[in-house]
N, CA, C and O atoms as CSV, one atom per row, in Angstrom:
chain,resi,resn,atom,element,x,y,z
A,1,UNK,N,N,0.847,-1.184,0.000
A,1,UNK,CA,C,0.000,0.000,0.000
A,1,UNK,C,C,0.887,1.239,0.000
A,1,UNK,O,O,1.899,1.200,0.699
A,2,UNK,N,N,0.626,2.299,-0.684
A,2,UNK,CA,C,1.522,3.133,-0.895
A,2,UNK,C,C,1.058,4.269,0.572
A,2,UNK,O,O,-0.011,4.495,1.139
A,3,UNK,N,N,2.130,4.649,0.717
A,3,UNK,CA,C,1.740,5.680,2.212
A,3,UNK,C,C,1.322,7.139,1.477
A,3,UNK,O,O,1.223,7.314,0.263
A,4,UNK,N,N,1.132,8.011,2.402
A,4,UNK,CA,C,0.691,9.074,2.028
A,4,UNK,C,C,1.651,10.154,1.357
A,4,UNK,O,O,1.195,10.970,0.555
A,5,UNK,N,N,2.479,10.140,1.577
A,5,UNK,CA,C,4.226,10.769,0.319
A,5,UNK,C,C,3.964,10.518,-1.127
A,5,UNK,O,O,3.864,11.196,-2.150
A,6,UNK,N,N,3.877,8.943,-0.698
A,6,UNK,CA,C,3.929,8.048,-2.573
A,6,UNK,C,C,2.536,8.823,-3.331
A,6,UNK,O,O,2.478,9.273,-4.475
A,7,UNK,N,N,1.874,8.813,-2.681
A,7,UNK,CA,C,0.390,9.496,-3.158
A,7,UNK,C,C,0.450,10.625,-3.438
A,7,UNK,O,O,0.114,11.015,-4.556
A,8,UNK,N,N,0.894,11.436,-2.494
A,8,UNK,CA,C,1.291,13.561,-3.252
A,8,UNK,C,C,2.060,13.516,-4.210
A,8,UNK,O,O,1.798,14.084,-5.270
A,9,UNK,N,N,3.359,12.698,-3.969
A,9,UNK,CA,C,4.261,12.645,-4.753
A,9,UNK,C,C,3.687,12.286,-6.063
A,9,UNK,O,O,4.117,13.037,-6.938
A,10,UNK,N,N,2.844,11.376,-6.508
A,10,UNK,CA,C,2.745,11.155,-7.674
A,10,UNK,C,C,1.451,12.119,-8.369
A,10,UNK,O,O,1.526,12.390,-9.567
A,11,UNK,N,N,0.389,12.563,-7.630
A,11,UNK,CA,C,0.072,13.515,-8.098
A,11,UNK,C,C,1.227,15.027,-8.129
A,11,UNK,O,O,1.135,15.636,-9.195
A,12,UNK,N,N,1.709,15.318,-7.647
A,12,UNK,CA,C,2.436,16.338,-7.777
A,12,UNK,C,C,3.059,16.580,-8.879
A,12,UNK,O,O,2.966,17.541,-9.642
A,13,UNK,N,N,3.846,15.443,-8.929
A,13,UNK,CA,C,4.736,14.304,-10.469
A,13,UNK,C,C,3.509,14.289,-11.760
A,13,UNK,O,O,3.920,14.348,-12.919
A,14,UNK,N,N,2.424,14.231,-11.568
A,14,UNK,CA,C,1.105,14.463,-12.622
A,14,UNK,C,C,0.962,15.396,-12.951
A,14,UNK,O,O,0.853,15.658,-14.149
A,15,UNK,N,N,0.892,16.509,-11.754
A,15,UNK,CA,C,0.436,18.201,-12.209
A,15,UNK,C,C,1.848,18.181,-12.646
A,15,UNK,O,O,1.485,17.686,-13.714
A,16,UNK,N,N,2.995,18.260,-12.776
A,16,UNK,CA,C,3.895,18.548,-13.269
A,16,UNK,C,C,3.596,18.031,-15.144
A,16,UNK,O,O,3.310,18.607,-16.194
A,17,UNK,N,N,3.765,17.193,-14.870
A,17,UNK,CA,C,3.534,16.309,-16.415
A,17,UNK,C,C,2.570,16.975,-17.541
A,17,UNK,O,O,2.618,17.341,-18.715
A,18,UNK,N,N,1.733,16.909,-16.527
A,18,UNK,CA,C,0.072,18.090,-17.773
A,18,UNK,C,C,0.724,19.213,-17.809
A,18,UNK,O,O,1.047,19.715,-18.886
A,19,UNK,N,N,0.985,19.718,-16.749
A,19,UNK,CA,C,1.325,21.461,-17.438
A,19,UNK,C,C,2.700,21.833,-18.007
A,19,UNK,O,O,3.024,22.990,-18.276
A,20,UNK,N,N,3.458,20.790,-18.164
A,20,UNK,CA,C,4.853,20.443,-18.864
A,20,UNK,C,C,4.368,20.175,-20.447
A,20,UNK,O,O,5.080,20.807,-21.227
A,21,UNK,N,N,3.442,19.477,-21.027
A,21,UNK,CA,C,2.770,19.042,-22.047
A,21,UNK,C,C,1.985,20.309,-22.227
A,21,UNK,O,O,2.213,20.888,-23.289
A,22,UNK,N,N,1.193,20.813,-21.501
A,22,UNK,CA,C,0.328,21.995,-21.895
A,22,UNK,C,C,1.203,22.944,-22.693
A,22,UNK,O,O,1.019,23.231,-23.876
A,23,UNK,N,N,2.260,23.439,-21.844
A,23,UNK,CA,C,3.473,24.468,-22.051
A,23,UNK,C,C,4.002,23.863,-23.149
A,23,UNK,O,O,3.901,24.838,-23.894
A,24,UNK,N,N,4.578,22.864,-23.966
A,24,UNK,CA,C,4.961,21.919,-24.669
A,24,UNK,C,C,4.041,22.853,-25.865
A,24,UNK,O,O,4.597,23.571,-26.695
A,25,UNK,N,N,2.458,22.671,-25.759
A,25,UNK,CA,C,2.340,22.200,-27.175
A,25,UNK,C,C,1.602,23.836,-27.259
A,25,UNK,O,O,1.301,24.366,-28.329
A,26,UNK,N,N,1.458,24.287,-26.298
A,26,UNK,CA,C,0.913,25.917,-26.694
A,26,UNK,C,C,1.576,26.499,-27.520
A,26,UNK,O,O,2.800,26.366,-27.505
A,27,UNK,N,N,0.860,27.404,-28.585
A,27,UNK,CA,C,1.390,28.518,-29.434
A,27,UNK,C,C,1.403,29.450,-28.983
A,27,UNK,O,O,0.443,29.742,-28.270
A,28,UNK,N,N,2.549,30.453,-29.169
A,28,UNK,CA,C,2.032,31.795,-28.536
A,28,UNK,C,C,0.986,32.516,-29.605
A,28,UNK,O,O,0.603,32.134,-30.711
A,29,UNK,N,N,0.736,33.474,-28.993
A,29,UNK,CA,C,-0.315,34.276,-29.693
A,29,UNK,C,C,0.120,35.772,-29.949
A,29,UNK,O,O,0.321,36.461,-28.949
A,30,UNK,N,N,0.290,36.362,-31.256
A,30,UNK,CA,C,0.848,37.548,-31.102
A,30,UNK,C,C,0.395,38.230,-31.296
A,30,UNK,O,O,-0.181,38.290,-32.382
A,31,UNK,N,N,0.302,39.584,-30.071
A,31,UNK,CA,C,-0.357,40.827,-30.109
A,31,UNK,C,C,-0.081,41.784,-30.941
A,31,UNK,O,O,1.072,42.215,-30.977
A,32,UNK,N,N,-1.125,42.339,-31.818
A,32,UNK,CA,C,-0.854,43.280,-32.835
A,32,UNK,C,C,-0.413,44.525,-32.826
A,32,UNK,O,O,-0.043,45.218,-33.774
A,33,UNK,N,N,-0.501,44.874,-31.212
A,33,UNK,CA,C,-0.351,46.672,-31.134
A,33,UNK,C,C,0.739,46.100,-30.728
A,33,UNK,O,O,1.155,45.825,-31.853
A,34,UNK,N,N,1.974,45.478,-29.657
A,34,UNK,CA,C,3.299,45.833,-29.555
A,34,UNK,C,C,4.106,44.076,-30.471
A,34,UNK,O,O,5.058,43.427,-30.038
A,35,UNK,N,N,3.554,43.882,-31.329
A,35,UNK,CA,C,4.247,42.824,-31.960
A,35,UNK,C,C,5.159,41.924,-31.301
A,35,UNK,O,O,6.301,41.685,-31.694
A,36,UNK,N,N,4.622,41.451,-30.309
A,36,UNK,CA,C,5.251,41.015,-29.418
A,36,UNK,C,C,4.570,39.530,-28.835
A,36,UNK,O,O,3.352,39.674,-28.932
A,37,UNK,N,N,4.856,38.266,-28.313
A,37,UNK,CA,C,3.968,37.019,-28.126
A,37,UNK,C,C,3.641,37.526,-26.702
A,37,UNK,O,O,4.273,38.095,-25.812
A,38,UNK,N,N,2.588,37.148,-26.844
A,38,UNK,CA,C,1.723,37.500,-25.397
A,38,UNK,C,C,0.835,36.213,-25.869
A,38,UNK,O,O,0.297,36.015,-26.958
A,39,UNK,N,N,0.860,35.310,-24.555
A,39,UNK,CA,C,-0.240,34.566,-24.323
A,39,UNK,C,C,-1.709,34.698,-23.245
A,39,UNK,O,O,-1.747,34.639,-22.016
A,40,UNK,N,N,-2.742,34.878,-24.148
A,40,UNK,CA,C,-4.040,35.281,-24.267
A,40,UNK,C,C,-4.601,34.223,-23.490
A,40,UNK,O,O,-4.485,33.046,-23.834
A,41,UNK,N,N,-5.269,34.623,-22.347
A,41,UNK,CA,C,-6.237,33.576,-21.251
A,41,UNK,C,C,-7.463,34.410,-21.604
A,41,UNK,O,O,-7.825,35.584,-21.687
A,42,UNK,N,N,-7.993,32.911,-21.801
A,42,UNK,CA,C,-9.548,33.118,-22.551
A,42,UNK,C,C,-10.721,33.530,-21.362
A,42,UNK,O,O,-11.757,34.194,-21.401
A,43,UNK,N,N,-9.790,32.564,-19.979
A,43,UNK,CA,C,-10.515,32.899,-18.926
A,43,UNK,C,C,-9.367,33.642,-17.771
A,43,UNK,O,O,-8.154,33.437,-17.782
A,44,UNK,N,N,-10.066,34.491,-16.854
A,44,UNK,CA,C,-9.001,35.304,-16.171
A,44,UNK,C,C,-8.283,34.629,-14.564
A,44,UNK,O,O,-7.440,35.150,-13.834
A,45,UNK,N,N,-9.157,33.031,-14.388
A,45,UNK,CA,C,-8.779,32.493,-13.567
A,45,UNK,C,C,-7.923,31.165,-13.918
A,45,UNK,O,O,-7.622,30.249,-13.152
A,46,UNK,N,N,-7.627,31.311,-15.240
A,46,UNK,CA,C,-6.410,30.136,-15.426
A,46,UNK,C,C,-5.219,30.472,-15.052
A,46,UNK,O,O,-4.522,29.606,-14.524
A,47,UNK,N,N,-4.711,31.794,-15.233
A,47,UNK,CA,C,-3.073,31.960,-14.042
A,47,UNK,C,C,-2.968,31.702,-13.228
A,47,UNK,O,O,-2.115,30.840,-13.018
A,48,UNK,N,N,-3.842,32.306,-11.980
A,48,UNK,CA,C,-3.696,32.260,-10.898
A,48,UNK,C,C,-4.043,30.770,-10.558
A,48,UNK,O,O,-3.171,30.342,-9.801
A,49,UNK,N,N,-5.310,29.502,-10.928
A,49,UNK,CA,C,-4.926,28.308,-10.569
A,49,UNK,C,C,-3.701,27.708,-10.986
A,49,UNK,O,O,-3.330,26.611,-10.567
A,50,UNK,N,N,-3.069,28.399,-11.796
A,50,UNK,CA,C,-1.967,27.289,-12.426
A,50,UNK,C,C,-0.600,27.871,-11.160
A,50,UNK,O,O,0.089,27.240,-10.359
A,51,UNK,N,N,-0.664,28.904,-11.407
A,51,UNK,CA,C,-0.073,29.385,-9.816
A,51,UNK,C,C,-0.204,28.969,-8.310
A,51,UNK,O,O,0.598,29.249,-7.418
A,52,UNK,N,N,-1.192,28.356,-8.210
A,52,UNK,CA,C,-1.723,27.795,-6.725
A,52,UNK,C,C,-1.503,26.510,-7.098
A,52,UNK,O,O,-1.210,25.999,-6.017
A,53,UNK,N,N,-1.425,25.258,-8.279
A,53,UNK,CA,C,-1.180,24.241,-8.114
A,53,UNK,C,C,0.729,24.244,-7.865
A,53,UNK,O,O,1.413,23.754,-6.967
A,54,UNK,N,N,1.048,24.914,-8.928
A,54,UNK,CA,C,2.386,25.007,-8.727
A,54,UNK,C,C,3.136,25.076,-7.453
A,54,UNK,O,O,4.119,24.398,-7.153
A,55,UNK,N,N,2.497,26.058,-6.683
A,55,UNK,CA,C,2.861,26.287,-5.205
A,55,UNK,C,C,2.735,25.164,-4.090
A,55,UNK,O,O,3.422,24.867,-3.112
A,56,UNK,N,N,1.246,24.527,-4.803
A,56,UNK,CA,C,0.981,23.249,-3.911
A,56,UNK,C,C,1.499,22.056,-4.093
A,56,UNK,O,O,1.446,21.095,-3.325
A,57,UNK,N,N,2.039,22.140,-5.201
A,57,UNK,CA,C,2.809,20.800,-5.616
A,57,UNK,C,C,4.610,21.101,-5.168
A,57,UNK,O,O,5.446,20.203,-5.060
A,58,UNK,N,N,4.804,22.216,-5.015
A,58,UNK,CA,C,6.254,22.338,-4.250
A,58,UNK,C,C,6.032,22.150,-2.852
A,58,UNK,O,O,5.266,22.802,-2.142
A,59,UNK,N,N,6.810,21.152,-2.502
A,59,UNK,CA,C,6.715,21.252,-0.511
A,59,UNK,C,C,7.958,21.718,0.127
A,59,UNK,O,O,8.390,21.199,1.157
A,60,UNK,N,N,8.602,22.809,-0.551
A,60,UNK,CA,C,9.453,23.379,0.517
A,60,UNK,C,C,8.289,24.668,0.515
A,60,UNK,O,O,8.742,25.658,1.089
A,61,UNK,N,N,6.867,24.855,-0.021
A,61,UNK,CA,C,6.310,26.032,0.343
A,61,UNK,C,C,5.593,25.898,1.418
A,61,UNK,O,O,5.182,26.866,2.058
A,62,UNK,N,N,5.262,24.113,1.874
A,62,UNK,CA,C,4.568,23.634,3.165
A,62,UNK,C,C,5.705,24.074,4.390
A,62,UNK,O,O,5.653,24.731,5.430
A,63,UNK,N,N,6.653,23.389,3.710
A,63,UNK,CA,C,7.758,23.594,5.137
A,63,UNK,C,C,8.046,24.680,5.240
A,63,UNK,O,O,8.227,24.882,6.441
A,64,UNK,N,N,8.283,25.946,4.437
A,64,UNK,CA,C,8.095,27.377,4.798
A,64,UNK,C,C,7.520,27.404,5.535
A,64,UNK,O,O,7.962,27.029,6.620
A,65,UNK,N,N,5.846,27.973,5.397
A,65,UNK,CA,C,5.086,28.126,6.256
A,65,UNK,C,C,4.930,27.487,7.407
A,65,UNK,O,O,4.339,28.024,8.343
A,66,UNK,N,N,5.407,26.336,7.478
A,66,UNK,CA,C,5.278,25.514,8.614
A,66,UNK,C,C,6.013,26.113,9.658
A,66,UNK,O,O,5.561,26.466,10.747
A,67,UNK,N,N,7.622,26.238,9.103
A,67,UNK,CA,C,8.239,26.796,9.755
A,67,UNK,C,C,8.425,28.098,10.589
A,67,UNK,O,O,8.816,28.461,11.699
A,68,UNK,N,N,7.861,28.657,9.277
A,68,UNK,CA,C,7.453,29.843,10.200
A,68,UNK,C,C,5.804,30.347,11.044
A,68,UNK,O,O,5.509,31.447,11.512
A,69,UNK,N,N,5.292,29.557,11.008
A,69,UNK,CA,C,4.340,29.676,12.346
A,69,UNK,C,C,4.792,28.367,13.721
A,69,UNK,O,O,4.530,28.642,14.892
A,70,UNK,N,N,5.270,27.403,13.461
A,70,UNK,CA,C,6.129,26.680,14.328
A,70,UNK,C,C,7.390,28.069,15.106
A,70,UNK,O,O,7.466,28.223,16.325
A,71,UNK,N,N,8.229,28.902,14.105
A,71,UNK,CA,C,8.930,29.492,14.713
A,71,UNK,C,C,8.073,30.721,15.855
A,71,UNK,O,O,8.148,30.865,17.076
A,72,UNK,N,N,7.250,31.484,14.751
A,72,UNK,CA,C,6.997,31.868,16.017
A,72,UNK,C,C,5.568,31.413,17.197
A,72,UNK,O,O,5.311,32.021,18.236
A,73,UNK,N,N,5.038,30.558,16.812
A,73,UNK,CA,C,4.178,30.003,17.416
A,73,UNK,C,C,5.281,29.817,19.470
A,73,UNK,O,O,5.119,30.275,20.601
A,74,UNK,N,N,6.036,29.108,18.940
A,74,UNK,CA,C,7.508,28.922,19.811
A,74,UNK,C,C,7.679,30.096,20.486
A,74,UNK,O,O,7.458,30.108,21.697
A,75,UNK,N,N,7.941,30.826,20.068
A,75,UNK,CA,C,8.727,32.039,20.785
A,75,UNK,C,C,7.577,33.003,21.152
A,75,UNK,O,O,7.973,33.749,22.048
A,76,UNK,N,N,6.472,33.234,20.844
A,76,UNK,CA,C,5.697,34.182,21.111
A,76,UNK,C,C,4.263,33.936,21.485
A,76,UNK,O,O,3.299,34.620,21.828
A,77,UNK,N,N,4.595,32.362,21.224
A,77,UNK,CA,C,2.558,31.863,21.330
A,77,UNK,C,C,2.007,32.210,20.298
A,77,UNK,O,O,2.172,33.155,19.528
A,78,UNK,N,N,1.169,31.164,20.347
A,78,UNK,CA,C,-0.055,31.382,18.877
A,78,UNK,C,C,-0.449,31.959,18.995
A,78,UNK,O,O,-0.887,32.308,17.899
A,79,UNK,N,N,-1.010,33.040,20.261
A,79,UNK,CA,C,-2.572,33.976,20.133
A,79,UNK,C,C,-2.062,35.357,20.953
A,79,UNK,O,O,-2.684,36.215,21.580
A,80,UNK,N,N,-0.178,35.103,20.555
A,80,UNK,CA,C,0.084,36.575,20.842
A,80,UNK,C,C,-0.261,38.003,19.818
A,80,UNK,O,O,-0.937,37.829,18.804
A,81,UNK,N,N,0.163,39.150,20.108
A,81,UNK,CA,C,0.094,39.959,18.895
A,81,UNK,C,C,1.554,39.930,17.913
A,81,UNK,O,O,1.777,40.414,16.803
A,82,UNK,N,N,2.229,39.308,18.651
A,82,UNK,CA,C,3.897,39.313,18.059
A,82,UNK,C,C,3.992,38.409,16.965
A,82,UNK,O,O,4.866,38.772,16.177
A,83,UNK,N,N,3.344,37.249,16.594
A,83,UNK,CA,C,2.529,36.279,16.303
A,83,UNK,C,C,2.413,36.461,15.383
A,83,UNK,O,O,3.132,35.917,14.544
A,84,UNK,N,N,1.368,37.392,15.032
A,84,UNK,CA,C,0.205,37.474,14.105
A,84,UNK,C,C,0.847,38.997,13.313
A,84,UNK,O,O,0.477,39.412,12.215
A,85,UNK,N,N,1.507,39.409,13.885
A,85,UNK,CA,C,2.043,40.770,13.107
A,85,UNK,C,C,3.563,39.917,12.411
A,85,UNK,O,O,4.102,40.471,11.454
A,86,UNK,N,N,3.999,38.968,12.796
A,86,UNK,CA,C,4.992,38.678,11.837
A,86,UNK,C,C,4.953,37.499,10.850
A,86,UNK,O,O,5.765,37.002,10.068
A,87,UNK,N,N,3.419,37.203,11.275
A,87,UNK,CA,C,2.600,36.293,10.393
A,87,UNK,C,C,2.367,37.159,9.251
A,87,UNK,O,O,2.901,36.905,8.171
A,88,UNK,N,N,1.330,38.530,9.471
A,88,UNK,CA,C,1.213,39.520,8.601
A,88,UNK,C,C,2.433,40.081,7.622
A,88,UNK,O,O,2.456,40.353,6.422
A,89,UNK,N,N,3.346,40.127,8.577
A,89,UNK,CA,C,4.416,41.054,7.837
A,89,UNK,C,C,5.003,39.658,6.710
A,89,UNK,O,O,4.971,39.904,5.504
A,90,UNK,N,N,5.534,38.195,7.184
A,90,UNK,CA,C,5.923,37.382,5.890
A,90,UNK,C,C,4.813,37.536,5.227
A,90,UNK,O,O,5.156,38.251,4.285
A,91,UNK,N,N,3.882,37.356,5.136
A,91,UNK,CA,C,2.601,37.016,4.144
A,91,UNK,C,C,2.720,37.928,3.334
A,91,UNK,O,O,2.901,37.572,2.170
A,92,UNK,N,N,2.664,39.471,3.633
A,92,UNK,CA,C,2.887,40.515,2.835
A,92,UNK,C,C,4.126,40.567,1.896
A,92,UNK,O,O,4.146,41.014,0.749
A,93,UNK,N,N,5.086,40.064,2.551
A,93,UNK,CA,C,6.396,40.695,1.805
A,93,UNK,C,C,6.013,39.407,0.838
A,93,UNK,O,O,5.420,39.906,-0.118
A,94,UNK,N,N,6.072,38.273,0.696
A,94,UNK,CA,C,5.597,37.069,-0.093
A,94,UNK,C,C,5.164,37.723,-1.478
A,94,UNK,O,O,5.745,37.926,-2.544
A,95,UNK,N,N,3.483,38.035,-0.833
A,95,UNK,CA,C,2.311,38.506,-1.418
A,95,UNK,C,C,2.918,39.634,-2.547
A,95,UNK,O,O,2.694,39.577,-3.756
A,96,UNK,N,N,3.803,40.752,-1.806
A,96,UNK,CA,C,3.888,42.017,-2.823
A,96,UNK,C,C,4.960,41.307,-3.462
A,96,UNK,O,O,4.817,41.463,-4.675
A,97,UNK,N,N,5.876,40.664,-3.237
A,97,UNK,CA,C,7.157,40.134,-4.382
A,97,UNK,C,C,6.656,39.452,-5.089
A,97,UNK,O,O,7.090,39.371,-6.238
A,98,UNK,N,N,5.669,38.778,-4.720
A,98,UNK,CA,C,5.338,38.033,-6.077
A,98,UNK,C,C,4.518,38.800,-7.108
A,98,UNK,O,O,4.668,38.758,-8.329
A,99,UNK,N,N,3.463,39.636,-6.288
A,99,UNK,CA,C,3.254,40.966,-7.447
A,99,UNK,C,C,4.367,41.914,-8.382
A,99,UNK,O,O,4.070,42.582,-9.372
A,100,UNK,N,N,5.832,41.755,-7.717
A,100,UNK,CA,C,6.761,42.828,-8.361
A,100,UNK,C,C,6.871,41.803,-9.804
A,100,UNK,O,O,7.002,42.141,-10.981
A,101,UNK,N,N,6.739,40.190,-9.077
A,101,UNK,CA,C,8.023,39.757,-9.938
A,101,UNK,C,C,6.469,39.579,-11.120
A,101,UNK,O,O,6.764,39.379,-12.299
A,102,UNK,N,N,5.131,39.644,-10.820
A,102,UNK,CA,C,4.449,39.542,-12.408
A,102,UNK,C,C,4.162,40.567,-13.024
A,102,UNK,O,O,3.588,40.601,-14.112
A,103,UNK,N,N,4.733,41.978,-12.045
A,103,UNK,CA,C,4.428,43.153,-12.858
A,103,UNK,C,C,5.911,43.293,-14.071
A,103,UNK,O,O,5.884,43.643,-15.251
A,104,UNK,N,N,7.045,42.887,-13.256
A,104,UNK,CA,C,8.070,42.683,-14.293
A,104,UNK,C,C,8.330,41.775,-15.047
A,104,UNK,O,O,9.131,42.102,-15.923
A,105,UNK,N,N,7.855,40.360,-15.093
A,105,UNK,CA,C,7.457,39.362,-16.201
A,105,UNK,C,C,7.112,40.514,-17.129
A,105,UNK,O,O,7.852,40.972,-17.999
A,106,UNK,N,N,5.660,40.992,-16.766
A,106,UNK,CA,C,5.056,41.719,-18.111
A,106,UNK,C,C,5.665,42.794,-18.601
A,106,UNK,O,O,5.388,43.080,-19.765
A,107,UNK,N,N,6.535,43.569,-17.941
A,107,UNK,CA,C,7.697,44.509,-18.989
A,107,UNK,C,C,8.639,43.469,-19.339
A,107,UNK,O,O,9.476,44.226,-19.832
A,108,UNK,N,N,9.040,42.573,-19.439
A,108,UNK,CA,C,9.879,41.693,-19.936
A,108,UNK,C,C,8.815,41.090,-20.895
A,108,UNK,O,O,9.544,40.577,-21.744
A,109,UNK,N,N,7.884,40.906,-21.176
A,109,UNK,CA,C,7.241,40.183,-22.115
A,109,UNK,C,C,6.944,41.206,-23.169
A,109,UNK,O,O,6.430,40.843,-24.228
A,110,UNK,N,N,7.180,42.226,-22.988
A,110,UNK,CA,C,7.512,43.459,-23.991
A,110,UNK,C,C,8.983,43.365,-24.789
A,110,UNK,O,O,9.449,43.631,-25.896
A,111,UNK,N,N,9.276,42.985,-23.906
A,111,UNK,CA,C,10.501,43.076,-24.859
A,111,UNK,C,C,11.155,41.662,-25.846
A,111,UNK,O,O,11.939,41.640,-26.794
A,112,UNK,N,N,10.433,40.590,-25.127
A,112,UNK,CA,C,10.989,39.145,-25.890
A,112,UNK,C,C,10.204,39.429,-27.385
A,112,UNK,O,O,9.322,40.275,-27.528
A,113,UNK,N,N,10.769,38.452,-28.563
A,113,UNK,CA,C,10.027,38.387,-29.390
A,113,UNK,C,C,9.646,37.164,-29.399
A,113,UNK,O,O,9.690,36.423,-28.416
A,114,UNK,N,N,9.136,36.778,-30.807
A,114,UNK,CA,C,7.580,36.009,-30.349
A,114,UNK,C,C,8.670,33.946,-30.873
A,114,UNK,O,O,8.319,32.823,-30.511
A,115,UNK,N,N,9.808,34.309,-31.692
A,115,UNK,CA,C,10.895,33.138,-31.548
A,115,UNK,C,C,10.911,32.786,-30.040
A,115,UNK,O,O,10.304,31.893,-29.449
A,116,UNK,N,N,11.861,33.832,-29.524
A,116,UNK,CA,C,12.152,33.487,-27.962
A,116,UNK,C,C,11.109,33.067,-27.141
A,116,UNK,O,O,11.323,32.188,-26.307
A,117,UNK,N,N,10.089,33.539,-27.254
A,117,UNK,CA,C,8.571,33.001,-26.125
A,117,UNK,C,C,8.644,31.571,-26.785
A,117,UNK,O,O,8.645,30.714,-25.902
A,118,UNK,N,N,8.719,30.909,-28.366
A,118,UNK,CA,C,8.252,29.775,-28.306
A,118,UNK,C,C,9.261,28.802,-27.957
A,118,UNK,O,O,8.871,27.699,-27.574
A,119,UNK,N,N,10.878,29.114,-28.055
A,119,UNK,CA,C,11.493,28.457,-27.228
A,119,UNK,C,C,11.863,28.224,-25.809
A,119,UNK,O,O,12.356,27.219,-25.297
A,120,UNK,N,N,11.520,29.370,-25.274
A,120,UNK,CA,C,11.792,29.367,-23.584
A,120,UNK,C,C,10.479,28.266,-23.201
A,120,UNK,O,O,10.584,27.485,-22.255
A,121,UNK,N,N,9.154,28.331,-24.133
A,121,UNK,CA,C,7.715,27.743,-23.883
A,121,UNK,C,C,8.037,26.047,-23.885
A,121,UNK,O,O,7.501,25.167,-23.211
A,122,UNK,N,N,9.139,25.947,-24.925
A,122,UNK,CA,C,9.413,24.430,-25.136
A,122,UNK,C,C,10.095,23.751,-24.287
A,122,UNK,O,O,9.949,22.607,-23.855
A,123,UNK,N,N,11.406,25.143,-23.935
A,123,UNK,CA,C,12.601,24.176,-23.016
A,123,UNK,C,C,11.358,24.251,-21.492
A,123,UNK,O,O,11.358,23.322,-20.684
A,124,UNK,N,N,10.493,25.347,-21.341
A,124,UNK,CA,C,10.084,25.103,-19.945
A,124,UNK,C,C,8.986,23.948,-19.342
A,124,UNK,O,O,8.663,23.633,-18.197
A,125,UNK,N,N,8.357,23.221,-21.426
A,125,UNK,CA,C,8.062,22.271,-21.097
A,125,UNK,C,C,8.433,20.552,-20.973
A,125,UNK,O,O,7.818,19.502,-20.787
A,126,UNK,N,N,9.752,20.980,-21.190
A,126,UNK,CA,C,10.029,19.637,-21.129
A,126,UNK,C,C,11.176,19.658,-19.671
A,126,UNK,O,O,11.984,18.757,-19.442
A,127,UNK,N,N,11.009,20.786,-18.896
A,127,UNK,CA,C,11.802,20.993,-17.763
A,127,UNK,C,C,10.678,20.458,-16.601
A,127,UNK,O,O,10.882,19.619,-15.724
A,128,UNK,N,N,9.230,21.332,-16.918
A,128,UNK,CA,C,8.131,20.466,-16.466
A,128,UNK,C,C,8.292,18.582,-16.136
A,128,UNK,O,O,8.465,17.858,-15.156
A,129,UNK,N,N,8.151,18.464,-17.269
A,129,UNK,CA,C,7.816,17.359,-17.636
A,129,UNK,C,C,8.877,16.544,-16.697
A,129,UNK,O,O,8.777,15.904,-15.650
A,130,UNK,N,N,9.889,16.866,-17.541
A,130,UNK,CA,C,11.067,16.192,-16.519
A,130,UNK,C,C,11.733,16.161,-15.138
A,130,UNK,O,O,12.697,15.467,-14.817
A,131,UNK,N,N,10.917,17.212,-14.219
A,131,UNK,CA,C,10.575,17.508,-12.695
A,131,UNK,C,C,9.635,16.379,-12.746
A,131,UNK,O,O,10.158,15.303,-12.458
A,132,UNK,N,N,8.330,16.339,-13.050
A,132,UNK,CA,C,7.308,15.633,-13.115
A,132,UNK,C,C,7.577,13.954,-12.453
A,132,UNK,O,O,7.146,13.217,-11.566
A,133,UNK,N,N,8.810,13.975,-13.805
A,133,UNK,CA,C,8.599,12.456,-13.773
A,133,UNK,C,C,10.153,12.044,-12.623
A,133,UNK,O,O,10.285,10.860,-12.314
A,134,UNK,N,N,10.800,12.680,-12.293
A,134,UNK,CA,C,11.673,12.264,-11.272
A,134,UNK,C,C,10.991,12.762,-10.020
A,134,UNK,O,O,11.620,12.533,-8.987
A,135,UNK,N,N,10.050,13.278,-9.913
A,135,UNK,CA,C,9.289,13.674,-8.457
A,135,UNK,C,C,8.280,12.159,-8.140
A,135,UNK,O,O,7.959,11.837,-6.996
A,136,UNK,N,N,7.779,11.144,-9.717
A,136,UNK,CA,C,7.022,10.139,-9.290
A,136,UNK,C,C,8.062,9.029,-9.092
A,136,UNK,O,O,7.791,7.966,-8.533
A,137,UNK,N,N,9.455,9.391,-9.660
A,137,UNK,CA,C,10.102,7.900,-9.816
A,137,UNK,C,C,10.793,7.762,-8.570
A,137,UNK,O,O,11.186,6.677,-8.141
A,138,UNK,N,N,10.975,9.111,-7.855
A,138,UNK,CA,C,11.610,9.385,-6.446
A,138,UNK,C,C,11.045,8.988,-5.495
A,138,UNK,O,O,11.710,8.594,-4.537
A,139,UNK,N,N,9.463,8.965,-5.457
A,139,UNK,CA,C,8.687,8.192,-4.272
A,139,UNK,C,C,8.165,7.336,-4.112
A,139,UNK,O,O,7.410,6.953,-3.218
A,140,UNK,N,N,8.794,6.629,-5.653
A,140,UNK,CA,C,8.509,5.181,-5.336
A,140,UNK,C,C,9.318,4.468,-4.958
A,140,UNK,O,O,9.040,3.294,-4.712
């Protein structure tokens, strides 16, 4: 019976695989006003899930967090204010860097042309892919 590792692990190793293949076989799409590949979401909640599986399928982002409410859970108590304000303060700094780093993706996606988007699209899907499949062959 496989324990509960072998089981994340190989879904994890799955979401890797589909969106390694997704990335694989997408075209970019090129925008007419800055001639430039920009890929077009038909719906406005496919980034952000593909962003939340990604995150959930990495577990040094469990042991982050873990760690840091274990750290200060430790030193300050769970239901101090010391607590919860440096709970606030990582969450934030997290939260806004990861906003810097997609506000600067998108001035960088100004400047690639639409060659370079379809090769960085290829090597990043078979980098996918190939995380994927040493994340299922690792927990077994």
């Amino acid at each position: 019976m496989a324990s509960v590792w072998e089981k994340q692990g190989i879904i994890a190793g799955g979401i890797l695989i589909i969106m390694g293949i997704t990335t694989l076989i997408r075209k970019p799409v090129t925008s007419p006003e800055l001639n430039s590949s920009l890929p077009v979401a038909s719906k406005p909640l496919i980034l952000p899930i593909k962003g939340y599986l990604i995150n959930i399928a990495n577990p040094l982002s469990l042991v982050f967090w873990i760690g840091i409410v274990g750290f200060a859970g430790k030193t300050w108590g769970m239901h101090s204010q010391d607590f919860f304000l440096l709970f606030a303060g990582v969450f934030f700094t997290a939260f806004s860097t990861d906003l810097l780093k997609c506000y600067l993706s998108g001035l960088l996606r100004k400047v690639l042309v639409s060659g370079a988007i379809f090769w960085i699209n290829r090597v990043m899907g078979l980098v996918f892919m190939g995380i994927g499949c040493y994340v299922i062959y690792s927990v077994r």
